[in-house]
C-alpha positions in Angstrom: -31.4 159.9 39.5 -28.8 157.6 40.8 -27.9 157.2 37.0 -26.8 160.8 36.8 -25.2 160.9 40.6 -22.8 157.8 39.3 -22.3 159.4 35.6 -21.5 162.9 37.5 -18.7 160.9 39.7 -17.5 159.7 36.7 -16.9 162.7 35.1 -15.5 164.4 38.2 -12.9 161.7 37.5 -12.1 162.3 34.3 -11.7 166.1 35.4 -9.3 165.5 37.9 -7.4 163.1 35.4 -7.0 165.9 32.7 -6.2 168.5 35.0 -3.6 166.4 36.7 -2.2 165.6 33.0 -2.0 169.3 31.6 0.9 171.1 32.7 0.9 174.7 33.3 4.1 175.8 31.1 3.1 173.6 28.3 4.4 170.7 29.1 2.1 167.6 30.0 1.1 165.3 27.2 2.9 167.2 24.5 6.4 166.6 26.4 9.0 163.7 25.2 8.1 160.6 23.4 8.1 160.7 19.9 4.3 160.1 19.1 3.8 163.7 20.5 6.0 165.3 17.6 3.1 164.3 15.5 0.5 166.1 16.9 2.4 169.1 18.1 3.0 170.9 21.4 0.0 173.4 20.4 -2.3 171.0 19.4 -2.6 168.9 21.9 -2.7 171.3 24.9 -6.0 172.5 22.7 -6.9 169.3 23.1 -6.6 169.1 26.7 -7.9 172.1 27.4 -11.0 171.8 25.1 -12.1 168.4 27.1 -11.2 170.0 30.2 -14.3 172.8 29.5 -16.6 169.8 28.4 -16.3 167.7 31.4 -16.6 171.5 33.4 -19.9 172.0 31.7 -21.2 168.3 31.6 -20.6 168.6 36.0 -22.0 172.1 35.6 -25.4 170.6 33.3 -25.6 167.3 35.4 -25.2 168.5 39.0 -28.6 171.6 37.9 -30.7 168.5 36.9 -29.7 166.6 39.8 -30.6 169.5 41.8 -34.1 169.9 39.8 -35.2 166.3 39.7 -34.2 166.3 43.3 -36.6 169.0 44.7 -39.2 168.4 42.2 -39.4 165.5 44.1 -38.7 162.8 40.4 -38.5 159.7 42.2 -39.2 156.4 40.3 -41.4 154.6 42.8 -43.9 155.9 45.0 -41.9 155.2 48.6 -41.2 159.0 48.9 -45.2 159.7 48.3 -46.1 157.1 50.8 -43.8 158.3 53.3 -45.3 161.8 52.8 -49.0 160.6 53.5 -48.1 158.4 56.2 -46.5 161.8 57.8 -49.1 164.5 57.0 -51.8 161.5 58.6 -49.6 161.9 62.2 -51.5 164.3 64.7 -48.9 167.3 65.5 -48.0 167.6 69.1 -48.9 170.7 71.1 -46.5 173.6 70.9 -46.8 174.0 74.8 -46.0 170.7 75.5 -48.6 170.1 78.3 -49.3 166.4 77.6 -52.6 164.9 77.1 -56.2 166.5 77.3 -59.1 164.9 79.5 -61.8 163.9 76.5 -64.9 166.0 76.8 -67.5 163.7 78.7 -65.5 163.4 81.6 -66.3 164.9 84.7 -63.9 167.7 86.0 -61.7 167.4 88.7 -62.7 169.2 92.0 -59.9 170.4 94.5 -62.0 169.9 97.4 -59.9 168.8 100.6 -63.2 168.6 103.0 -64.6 165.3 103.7 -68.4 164.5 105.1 
């Protein structure tokens, strides 16, 4: 899982990177320099545009099976499990909160003020 969560980063990078590339009016990549006259003002905003709706739908496909693996609990070692058992052994407290309970053998306690 920490695979995906670093590969997802990544990607979020490489978003941001061709977005901040592309310009709006048609500009961005395609604009001065002579290597751009070769591929053409149209092609390679198609370009740019095209990887910028992969890496949407890679974040899109990545972040639903981080999600899943995540509440299907897909941990690689057992710590999570162990954790888990070591919680569902702890007695639950009262919900009135009045403390501790005499055991059962003991004798109860009598009120009585009067002494012989």
């Amino acid at each position: 899982m920490l695979f995906l969560i670093i590969l997802l980063i990544i990607i979020c990078i490489a978003l941001a990177l061709f977005v901040l590339v592309q310009n709006p009016k048609g500009g961005g990549l395609a604009t001065g320099g002579a290597g751009s006259n070769m591929f053409g003002v149209q092609r390679t905003g198609d370009v740019l545009e095209k990887g910028t709706w992969i890496l949407l739908a890679l974040i899109v496909v990545l972040t639903l099976s981080i999600t899943t693996i995540a509440k299907t609990g897909g941990s690689a070692s057992g710590v999570d499990s162990k954790i888990q058992q070591q919680l569902d052994k702890t007695p639950t407290p009262s919900p009135l909160g009045g403390g501790t309970t005499a055991p059962a053998n003991t004798p109860p306690v009598t009120n009585d003020t009067t002494k012989k």
